[in-house]
C-alpha positions as a Python dict, from the first residue, in 0.01 Angstrom:
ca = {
    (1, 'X'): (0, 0, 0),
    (2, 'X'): (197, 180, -245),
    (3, 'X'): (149, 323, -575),
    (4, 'X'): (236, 157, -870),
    (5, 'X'): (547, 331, -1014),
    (6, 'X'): (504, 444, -1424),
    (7, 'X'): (730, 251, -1635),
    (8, 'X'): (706, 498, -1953),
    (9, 'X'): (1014, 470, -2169),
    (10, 'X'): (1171, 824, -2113),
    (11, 'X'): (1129, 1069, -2410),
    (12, 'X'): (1487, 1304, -2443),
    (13, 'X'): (1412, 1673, -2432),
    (14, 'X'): (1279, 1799, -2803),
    (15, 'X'): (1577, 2083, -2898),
    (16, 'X'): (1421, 2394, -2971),
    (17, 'X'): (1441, 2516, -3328),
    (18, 'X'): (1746, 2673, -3451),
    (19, 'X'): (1929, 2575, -3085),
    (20, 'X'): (2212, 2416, -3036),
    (21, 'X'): (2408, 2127, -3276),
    (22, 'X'): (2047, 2057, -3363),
    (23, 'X'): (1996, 2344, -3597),
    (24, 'X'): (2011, 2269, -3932),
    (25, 'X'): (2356, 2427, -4104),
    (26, 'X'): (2426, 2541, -4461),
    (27, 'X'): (2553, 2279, -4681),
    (28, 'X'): (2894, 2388, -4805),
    (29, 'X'): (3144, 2260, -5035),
    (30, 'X'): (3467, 2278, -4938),
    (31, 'X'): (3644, 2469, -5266),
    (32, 'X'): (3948, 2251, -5309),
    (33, 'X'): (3697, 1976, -5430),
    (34, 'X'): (3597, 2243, -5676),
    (35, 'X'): (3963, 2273, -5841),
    (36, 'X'): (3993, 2157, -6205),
    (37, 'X'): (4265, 1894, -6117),
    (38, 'X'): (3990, 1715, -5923),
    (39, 'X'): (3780, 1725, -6206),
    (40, 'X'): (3728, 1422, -6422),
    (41, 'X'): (3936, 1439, -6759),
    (42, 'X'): (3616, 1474, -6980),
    (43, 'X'): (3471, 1753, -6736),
    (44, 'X'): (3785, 1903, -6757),
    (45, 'X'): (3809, 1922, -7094),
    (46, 'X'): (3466, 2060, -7168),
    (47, 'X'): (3579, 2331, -6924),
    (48, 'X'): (3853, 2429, -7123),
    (49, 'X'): (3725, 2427, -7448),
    (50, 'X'): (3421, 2620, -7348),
    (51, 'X'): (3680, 2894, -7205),
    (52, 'X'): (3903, 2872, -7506),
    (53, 'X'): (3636, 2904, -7731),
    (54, 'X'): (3484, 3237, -7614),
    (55, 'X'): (3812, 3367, -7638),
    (56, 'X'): (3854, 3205, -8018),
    (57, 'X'): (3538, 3445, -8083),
    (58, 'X'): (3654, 3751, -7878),
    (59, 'X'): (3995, 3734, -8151),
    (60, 'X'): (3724, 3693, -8479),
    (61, 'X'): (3541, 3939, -8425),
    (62, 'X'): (3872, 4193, -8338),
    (63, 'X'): (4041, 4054, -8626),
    (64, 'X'): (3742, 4170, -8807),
    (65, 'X'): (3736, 4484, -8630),
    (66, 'X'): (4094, 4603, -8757),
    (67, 'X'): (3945, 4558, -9133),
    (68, 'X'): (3693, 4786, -9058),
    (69, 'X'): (3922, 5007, -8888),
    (70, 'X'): (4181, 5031, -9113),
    (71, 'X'): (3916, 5097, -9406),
    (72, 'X'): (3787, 5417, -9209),
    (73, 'X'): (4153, 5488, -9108),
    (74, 'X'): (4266, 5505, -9478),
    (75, 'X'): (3917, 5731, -9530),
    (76, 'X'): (4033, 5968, -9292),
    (77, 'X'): (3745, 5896, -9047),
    (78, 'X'): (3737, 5801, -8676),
    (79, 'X'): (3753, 5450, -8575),
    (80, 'X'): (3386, 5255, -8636),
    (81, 'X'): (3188, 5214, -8362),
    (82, 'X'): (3165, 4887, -8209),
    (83, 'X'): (2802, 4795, -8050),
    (84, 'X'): (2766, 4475, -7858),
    (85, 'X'): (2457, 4341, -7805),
    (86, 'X'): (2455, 4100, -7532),
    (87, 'X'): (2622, 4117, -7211),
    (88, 'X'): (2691, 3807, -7129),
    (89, 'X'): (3035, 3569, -7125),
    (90, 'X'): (3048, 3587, -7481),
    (91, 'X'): (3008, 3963, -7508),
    (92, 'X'): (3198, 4025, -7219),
    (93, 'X'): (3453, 3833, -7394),
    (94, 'X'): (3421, 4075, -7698),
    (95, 'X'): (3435, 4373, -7535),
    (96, 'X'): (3779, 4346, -7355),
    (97, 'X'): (3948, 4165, -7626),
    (98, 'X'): (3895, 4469, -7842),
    (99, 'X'): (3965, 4711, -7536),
    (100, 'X'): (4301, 4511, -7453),
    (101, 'X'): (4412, 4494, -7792),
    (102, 'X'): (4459, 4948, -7776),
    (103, 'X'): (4063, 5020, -7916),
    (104, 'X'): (3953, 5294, -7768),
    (105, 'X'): (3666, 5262, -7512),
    (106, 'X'): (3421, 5562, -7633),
    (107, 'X'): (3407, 5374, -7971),
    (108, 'X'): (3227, 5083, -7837),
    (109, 'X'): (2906, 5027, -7655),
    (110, 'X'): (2742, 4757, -7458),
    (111, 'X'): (2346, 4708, -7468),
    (112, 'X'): (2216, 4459, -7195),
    (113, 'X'): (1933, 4356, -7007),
    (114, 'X'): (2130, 4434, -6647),
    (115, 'X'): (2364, 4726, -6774),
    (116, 'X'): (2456, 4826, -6400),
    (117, 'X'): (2561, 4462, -6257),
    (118, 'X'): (2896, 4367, -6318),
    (119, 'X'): (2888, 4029, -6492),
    (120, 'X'): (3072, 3738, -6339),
    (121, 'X'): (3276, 3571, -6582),
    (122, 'X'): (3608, 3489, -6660),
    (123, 'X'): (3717, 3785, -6881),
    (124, 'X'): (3726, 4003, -6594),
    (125, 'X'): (3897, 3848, -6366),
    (126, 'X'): (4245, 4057, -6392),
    (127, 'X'): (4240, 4324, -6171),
    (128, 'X'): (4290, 4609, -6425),
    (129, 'X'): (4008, 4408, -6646),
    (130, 'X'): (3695, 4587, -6443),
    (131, 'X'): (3843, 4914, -6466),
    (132, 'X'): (3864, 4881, -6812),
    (133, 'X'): (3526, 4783, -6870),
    (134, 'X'): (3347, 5022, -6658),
    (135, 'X'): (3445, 5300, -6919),
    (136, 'X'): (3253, 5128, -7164),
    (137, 'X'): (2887, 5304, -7210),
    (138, 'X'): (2648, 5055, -7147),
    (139, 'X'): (2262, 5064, -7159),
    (140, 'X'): (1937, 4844, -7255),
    (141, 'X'): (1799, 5026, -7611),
    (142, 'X'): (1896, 4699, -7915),
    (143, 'X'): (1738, 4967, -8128),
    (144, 'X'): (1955, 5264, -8020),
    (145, 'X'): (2293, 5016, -8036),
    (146, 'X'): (2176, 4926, -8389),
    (147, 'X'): (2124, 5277, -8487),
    (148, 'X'): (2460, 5422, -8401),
    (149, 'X'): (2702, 5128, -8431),
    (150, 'X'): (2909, 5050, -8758),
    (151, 'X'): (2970, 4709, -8606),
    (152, 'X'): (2709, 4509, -8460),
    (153, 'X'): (2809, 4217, -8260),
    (154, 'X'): (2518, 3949, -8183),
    (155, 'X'): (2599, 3788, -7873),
    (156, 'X'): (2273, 3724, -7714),
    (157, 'X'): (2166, 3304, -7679),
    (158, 'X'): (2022, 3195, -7988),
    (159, 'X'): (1677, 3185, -7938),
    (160, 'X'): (1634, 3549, -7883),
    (161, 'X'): (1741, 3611, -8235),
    (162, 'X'): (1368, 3654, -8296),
    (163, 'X'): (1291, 3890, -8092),
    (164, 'X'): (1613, 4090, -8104),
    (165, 'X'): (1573, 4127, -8473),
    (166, 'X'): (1230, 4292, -8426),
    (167, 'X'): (1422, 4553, -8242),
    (168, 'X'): (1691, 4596, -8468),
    (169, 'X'): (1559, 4545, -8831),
    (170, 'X'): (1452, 4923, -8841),
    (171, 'X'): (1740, 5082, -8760),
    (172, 'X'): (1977, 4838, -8994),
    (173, 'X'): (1738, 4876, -9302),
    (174, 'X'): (1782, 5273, -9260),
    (175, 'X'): (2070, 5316, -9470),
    (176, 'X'): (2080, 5016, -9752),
    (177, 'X'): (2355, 5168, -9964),
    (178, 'X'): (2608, 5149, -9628),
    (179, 'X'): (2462, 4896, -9397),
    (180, 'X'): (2634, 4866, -9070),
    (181, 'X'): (2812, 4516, -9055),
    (182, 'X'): (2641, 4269, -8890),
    (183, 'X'): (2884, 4003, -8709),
    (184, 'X'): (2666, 3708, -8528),
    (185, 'X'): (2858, 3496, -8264),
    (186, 'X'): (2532, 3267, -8262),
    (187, 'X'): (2569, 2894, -8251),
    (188, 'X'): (2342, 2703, -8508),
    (189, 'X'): (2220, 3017, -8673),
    (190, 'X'): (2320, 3008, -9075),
    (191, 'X'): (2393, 3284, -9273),
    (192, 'X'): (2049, 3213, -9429),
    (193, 'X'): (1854, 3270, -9154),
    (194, 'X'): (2083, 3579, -9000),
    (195, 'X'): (2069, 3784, -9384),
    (196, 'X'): (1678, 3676, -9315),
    (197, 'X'): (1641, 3794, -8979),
    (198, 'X'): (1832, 4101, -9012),
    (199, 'X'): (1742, 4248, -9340),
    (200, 'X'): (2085, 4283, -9460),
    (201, 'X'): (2381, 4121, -9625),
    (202, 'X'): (2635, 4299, -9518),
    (203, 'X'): (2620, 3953, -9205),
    (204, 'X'): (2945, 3766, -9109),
    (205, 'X'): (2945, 3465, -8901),
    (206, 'X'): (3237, 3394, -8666),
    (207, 'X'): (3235, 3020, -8502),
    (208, 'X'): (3529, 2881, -8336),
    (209, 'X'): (3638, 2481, -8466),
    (210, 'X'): (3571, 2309, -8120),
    (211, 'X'): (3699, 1978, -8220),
    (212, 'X'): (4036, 2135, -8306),
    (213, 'X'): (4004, 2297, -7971),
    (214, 'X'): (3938, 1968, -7783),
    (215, 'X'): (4209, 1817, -7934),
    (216, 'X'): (4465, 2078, -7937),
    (217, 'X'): (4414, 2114, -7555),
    (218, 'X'): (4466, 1755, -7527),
    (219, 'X'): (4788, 1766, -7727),
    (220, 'X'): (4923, 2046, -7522),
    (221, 'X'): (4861, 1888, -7221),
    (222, 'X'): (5003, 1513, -7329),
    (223, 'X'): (5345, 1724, -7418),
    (224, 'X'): (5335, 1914, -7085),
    (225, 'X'): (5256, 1605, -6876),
    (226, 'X'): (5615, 1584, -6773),
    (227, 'X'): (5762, 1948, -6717),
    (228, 'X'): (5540, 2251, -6727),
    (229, 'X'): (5708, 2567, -6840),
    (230, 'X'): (5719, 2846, -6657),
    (231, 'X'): (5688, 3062, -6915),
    (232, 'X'): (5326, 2966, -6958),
    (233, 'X'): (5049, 3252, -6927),
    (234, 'X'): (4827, 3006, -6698),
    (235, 'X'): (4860, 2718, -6518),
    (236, 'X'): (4755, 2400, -6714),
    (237, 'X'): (4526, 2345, -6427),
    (238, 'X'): (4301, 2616, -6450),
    (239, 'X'): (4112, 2770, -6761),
    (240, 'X'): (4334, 3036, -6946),
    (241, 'X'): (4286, 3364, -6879),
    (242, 'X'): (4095, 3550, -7148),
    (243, 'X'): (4324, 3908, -6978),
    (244, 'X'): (4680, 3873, -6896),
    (245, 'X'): (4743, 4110, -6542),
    (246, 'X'): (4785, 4448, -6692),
    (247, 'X'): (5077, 4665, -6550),
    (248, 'X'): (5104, 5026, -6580),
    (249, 'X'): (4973, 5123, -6924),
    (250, 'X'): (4599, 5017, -6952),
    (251, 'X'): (4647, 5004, -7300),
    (252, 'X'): (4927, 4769, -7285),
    (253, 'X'): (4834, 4470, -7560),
    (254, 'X'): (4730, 4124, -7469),
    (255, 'X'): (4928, 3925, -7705),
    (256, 'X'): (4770, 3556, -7704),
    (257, 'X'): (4916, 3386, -8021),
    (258, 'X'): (4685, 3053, -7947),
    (259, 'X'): (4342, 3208, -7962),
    (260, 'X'): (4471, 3444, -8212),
    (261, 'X'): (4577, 3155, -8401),
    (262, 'X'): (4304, 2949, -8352),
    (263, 'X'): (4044, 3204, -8412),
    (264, 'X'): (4235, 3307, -8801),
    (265, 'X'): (4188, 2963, -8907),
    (266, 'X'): (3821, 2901, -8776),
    (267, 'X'): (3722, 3243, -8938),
    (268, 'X'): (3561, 3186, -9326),
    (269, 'X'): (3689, 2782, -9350),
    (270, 'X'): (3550, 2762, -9739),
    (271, 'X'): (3594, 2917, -10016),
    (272, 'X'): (3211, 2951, -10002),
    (273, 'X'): (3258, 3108, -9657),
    (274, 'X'): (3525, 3371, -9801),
    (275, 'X'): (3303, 3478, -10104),
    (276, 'X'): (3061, 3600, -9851),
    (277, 'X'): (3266, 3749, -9629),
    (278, 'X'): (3371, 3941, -9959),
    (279, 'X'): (3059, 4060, -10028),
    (280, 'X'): (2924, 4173, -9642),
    (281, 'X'): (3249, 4378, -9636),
    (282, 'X'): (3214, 4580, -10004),
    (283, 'X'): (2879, 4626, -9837),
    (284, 'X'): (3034, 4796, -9544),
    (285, 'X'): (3311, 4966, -9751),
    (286, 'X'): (3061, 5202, -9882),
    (287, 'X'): (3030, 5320, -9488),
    (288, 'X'): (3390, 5479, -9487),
    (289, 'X'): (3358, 5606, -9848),
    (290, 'X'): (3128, 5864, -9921),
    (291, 'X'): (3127, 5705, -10333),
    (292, 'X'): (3210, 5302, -10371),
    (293, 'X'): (3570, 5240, -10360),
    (294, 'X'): (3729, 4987, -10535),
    (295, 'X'): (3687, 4657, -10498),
    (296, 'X'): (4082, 4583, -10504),
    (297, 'X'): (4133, 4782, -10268),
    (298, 'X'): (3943, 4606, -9998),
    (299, 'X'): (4068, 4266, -10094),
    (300, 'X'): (4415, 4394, -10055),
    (301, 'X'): (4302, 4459, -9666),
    (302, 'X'): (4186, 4130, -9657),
    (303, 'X'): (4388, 3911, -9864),
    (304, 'X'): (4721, 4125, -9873),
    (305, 'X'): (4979, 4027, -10095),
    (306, 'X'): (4761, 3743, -10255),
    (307, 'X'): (4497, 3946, -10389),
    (308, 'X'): (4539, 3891, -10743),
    (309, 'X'): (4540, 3512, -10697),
    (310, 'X'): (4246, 3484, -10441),
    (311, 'X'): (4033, 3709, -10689),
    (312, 'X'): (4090, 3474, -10998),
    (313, 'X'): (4036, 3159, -10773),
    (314, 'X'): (3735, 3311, -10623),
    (315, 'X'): (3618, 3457, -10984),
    (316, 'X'): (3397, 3731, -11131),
    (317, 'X'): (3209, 3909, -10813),
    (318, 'X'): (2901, 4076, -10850),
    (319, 'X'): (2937, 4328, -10592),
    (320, 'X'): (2737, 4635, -10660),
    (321, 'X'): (2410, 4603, -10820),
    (322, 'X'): (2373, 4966, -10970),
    (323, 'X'): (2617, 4906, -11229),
    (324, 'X'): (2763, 5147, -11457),
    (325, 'X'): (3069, 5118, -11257),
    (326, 'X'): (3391, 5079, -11504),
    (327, 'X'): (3378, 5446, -11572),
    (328, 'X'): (3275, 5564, -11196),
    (329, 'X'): (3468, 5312, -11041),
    (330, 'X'): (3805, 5445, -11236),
    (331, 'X'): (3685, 5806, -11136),
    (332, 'X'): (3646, 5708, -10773),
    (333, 'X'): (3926, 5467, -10736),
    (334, 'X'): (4084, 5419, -10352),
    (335, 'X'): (4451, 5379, -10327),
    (336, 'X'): (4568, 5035, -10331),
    (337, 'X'): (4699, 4927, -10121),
    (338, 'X'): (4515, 5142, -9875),
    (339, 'X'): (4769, 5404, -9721),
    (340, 'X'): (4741, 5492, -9351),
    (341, 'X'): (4923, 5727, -9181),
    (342, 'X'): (4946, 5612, -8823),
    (343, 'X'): (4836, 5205, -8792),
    (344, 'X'): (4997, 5016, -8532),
    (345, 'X'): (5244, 4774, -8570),
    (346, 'X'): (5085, 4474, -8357),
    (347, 'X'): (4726, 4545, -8515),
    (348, 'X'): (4951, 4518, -8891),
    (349, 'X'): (5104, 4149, -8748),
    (350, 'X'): (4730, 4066, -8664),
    (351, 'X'): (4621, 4174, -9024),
    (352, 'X'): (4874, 3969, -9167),
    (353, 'X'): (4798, 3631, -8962),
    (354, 'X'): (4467, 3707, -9086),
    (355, 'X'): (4495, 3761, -9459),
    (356, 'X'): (4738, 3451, -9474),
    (357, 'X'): (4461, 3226, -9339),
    (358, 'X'): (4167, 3376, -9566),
    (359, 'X'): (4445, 3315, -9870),
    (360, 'X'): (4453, 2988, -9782),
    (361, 'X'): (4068, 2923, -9740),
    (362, 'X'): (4039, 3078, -10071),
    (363, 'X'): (4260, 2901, -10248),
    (364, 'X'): (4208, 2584, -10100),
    (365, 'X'): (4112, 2265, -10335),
    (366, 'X'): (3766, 2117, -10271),
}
């Protein structure tokens, strides 16, 4: 008799791990999907604004820059040194903004938690940008950058603020008749709490108008719907660069009239806003004079032709605080306006753009 036969339901061969179509494969996005004219309008927006308005911060703090410069210029003195503390987009951002506009690298300084790896963000995406930024010295010592910087640019996140200004509080309260100026790229942080943190007044705030941002970038793009130009730095598509492709001459200038612009009206909006910006820089003043200058001629650096006017709108300023000045202050009076010998012609056009704007603030009706 025979055997039964088994009538198991066959069972497929188990594939071995990592053989075969069975092995599990990287999940990968193709990159076309990533492109910003597959984005959704509001996603695209955001992404522009948030690259336009690094850059509107890069041009405020340069803008402020050239005052300082061209104060130490007129004192005979080398340019100030720039420190930046922060190495991300933002200071990134900073750093070749200043470099691109003809500042010389040894006058500026980076301090960072990674100071060998190369951040990856859009500022140095040019070829010549990396170059460029490798020259800059850059280290991890807050203190140290604090200590031998005439310009300190905050452009850590926010909530280190705290802790950074443990680090730094020493080394700015060692010389409180010239205090190094202070220039905070910090979102949300008032001038209240950044005079507080620092121990110092000599503090200027630079904060780019977002909304006018948003909706410029929506404007341009509603006119340019229909035929781009070719003339146009960037493609509408993608984010603009923050570095056009230098040629040739590394120092060759990146004129950007938009973020320039953008970053002139955005810089000291009130009248409020313009006293203290004032008062940080007769602060600093004293850093490229050996003996307080007068106070005329810094406002002509800042306010130009429309000194006399801004002064009266802005009124009486109590500037130095050891005063029995009329006498000293005739004594030790600076040229006005201050005379410089060699000052570049672009970095005079940026002046100008920028005294026209803080005119305006100043003299603006509230």
């Amino acid at each position: 008799m025979a055997s039964p036969v088994s009538t198991l339901p066959s069972q497929s061969p188990v594939a071995a791990p990592g053989s075969g179509s069975a092995a599990k494969k990287p999940f990968k996005i193709r990159a076309e999907l990533l492109a910003p004219t597959r984005l959704a309008p509001k996603v695209q927006l955001l992404h522009h604004t948030r690259s336009l308005s690094i850059q509107v911060v890069a041009h405020q703090v340069f803008v402020l820059v050239l005052v300082c410069t061209k104060c130490f210029a007129a004192a005979g003195k080398e340019p100030p040194r720039i420190g930046v503390l922060g190495g991300g987009s933002v200071g990134t951002a900073v750093v070749m903004t200043v470099l691109a506009n003809g500042y010389r690298p040894d006058r500026i300084a980076l301090s960072t938690r990674q100071p060998d790896r190369v951040p990856r963000c859009e500022s140095l995406r040019a070829p010549s940008a990396l170059p460029m930024f490798q020259l800059v010295p850059r280290y991890y010592d807050n203190a140290r950058l604090a200590r031998e910087s005439d310009v300190l640019v905050l452009c850590m996140p926010p909530a280190q603020l705290k802790s950074v200004s443990i680090q730094i509080r020493h080394a700015l309260a060692a010389n409180t008749k010239a205090p190094p100026l202070v220039v905070s790229a910090l979102c949300g942080v008032t001038q209240q709490s950044l005079s507080k943190a620092c121990g110092s007044q000599a503090v200027v705030r630079v904060q780019p108008d977002v909304a006018k941002i948003a909706s410029r970038w929506q404007q341009d793009e509603h006119e340019e719907s229909g035929s781009r130009s070719p003339s146009r730095a960037q493609t509408p598509a993608g984010p603009p660069p923050l570095l056009a492709d230098l040629q040739g001459d590394p120092h060759e200038r990146d004129r950007q009239p938009l973020p320039l612009r953008l970053a002139t009206e955005a810089l000291a909006p009130k009248r409020e806003d313009v006293r203290d910006l004032v008062q940080a820089f007769s602060l600093f003043f004293r850093r490229a004079w050996s003996q307080d200058g007068s106070l005329e001629a810094l406002t002509h650096v800042l306010f130009g032709d429309k000194t006399e006017v801004v002064m009266n709108a802005l009124g009486q300023m109590d500037v130095e605080a050891n005063s029995d000045k009329t006498q000293q202050e005739e004594e030790v009076r600076v040229k006005t306006p201050l005379l410089v010998s060699s000052w570049p012609a672009e970095w005079e056009q940026d002046l100008v753009e920028l005294q026209t704007q803080l005119a305006q603030h100043a003299l603006m009706q509230r």
